[in-house]
Structures are given as C-alpha cells and as structure tokens.
Backbone as CSV, one residue per row, in Angstrom:
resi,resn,N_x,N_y,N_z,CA_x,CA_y,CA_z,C_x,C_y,C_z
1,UNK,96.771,157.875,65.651,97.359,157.569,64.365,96.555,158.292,63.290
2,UNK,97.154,158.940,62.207,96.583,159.759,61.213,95.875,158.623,60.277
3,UNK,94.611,159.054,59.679,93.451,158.033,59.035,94.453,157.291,57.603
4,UNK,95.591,158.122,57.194,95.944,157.962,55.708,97.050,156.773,56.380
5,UNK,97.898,156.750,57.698,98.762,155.833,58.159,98.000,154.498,58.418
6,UNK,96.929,155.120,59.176,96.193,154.257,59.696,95.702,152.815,58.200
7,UNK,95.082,153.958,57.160,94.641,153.170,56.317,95.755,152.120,55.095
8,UNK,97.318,152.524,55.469,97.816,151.914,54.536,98.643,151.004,55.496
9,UNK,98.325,150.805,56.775,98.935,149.972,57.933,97.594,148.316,57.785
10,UNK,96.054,149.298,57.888,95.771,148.020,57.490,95.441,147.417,56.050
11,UNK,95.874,148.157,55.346,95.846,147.623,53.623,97.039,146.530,53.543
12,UNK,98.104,147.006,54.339,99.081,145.675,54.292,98.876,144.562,55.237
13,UNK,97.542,144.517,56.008,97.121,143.141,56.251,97.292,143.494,57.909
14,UNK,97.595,144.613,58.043,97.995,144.825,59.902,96.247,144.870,60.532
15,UNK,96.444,144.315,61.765,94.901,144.967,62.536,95.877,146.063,63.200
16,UNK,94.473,147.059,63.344,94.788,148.227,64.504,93.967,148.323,64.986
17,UNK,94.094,148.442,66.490,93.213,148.584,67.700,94.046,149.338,69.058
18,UNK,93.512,149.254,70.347,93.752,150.230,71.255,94.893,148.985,72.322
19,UNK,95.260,149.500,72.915,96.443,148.781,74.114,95.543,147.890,74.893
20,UNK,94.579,148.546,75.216,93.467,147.588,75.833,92.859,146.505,75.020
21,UNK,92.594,146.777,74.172,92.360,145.369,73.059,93.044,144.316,73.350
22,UNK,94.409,145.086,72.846,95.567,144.018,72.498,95.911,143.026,73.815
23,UNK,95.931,143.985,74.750,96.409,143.342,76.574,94.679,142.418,76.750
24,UNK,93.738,142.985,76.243,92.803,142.332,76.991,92.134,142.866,77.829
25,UNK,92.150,144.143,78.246,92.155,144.729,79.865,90.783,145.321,80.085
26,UNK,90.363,145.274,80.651,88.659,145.365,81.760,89.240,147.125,81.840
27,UNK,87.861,147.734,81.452,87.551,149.043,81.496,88.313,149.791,82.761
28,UNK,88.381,148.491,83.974,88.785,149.384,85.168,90.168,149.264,85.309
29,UNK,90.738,148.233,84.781,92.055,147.546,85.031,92.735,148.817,83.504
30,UNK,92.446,148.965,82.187,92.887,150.108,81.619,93.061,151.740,82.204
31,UNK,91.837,151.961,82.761,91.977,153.447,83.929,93.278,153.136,84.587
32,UNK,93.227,152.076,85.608,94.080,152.067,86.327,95.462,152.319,85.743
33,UNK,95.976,151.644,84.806,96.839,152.165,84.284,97.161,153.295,83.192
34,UNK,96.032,154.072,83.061,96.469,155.167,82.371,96.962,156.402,83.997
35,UNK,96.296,155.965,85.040,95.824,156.883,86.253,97.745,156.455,86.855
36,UNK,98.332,155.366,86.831,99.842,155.460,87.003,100.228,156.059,86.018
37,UNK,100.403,155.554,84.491,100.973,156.707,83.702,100.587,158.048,83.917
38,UNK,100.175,158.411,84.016,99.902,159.823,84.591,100.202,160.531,85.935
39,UNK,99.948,159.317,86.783,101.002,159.977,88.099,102.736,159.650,87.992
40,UNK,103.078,158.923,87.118,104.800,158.935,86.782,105.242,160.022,86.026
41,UNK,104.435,160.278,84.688,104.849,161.374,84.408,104.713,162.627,84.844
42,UNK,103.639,162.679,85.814,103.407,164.421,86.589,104.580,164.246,87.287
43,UNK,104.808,162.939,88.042,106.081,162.841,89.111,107.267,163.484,88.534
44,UNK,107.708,163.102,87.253,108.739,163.344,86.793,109.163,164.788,85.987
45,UNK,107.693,165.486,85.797,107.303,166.901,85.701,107.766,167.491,86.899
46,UNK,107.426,166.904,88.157,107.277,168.104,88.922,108.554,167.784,89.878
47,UNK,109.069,166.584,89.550,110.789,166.638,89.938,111.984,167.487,89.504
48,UNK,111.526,167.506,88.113,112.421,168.217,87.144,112.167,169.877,87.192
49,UNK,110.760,170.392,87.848,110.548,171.432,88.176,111.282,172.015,89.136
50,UNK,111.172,171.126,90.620,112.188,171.081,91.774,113.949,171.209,91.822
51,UNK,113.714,170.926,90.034,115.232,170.827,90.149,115.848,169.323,90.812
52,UNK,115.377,168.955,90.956,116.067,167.433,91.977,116.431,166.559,90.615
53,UNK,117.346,165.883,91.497,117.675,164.465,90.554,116.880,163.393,90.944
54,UNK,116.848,162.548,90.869,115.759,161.236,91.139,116.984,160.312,92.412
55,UNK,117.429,160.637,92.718,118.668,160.428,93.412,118.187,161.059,95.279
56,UNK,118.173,162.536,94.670,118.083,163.182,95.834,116.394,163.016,96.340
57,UNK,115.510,162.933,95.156,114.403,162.730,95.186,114.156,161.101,96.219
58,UNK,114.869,160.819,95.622,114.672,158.722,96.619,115.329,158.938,97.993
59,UNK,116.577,160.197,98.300,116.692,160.240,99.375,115.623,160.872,100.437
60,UNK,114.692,161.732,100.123,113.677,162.323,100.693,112.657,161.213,100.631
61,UNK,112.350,160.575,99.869,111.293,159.651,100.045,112.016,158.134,100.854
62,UNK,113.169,158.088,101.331,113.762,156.947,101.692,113.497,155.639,100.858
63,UNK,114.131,156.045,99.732,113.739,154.822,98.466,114.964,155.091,97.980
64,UNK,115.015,154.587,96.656,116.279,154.601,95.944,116.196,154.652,94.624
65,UNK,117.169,155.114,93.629,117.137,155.942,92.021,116.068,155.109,91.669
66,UNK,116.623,153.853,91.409,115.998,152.996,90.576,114.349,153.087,90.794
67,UNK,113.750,153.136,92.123,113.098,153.129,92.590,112.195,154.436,91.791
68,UNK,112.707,155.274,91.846,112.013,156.676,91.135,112.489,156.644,89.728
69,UNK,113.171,155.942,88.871,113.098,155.545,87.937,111.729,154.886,87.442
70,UNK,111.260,154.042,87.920,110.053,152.980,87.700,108.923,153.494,88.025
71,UNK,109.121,154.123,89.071,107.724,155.390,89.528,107.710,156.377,88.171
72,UNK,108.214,157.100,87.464,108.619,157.864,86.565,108.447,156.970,85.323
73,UNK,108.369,155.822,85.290,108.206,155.209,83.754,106.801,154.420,83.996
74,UNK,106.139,154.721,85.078,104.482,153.766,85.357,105.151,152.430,85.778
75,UNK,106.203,152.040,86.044,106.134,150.594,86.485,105.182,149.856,87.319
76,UNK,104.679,148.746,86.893,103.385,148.155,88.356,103.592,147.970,89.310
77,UNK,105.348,147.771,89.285,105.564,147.200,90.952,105.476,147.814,92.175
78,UNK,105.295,149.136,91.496,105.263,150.892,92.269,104.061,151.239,92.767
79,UNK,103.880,151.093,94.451,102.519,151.132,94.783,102.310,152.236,94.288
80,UNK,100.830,152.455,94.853,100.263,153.715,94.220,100.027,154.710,95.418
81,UNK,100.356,154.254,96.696,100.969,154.937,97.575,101.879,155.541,97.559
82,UNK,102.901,155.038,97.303,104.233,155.889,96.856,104.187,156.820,96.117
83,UNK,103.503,156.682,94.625,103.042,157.776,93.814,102.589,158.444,94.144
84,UNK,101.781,158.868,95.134,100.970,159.738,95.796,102.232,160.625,96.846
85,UNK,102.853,159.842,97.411,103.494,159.692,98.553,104.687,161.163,98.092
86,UNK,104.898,160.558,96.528,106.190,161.442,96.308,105.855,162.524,95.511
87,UNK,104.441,162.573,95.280,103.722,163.635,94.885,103.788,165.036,95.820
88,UNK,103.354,164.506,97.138,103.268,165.243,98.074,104.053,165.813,98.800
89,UNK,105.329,165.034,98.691,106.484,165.212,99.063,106.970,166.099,98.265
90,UNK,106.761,166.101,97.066,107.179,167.302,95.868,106.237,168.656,95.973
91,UNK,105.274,168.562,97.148,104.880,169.961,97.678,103.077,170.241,96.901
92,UNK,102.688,168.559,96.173,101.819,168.617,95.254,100.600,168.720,96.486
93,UNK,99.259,168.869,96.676,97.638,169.259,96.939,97.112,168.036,96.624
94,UNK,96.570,167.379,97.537,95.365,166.467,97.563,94.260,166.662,96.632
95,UNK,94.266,167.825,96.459,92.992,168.471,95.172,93.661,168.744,93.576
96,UNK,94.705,169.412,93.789,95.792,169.314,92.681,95.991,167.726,92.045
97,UNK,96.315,167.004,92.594,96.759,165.806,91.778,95.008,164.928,91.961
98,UNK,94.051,165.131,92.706,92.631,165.094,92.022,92.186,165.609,90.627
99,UNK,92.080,166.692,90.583,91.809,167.231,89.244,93.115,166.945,88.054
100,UNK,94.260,166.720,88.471,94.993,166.323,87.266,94.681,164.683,86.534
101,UNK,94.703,163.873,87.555,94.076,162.582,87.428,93.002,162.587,86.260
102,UNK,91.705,163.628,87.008,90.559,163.554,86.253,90.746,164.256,84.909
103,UNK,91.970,164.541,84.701,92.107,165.265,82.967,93.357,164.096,82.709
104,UNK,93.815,163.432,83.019,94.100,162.252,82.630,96.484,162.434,83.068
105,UNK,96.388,163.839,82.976,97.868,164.086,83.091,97.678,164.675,85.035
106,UNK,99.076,164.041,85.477,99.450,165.027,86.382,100.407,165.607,86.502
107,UNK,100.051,167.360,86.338,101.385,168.422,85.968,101.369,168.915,87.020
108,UNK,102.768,169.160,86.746,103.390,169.983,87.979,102.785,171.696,87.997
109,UNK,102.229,172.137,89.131,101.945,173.562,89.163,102.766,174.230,90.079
C-alpha cells in the first residue's frame, strides 16, 4: 500500500497491518500459505502455458475442474501433494519448482 493511502486509511480511524496479523498466524503456518499461493498460481501459469483447460488438466491428473479450480486459487483443502503432483505432470523439475518456492512465485519455464 502507497505511504499517502496508507496514511489517510489510518487518519480515518482504520488499523493497517499484514494478513498474518489479522488471521493470527505463526511464522510457519503464514509460509505455508504463501508456499500454496504460489504453487496455485505457478500451476495456473504453467497450465495456461500448456495450453490446457483445467478440464483436460483434471483429466490427466484423474481429478476434476473444480478440483484444479481450488488448486489454482490456493484452496486448503488441496493437498500439497497434488500441487506438486500437477506440477510435474505439467512437465515442471523437482529443482525448478524448489527454487521458485524459494523466490516466493512458481513460474512456468
């Protein structure tokens, strides 16, 4: 947020703080979910690279749209197996989606 938004957000009485604040969330339990947002959206990078629909994508992974819908938006209910699972399946490197992790995005190469 820009310092001049920032500063007339809390002049009208707002607090501002981080997602983790607000949720509450333990240093490891925040990673964790920035480390799914980041494997949904590389997922959905490197689907759209493939050309696939999320359709044909759930038929290769034997799952279903919805299913790669929620993988693709960070849903929790979405192991983190699967994320991995359909990473790899999308032709992604054990070292590739390592180092994307550790820069916080995983893109499609």
């Amino acid at each position: 947020m820009k310092t001049s938004k920032r500063k007339r957000v809390e002049a009208a009485g707002w607090r501002v703080g981080t997602v983790r604040q607000f949720l509450g969330l333990s240093a490891a339990e925040a990673e964790l979910v920035e480390m799914r947002v980041a494997l949904g959206a590389g997922l959905k990078q490197r689907r759209e690279r493939a050309r696939l629909t999320q359709t044909a994508l759930a038929k290769q992974l034997k799952s279903s749209q919805s299913r790669i819908a929620k993988m693709e938006a960070g849903d929790p209910t979405v192991s983190l197996d699967l994320l991995i699972r359909a990473h790899l399946t999308l032709g992604a490197k054990r070292a590739e989606i390592g180092r994307s992790l550790a820069q916080g995005t995983v893109a499609a190469v």
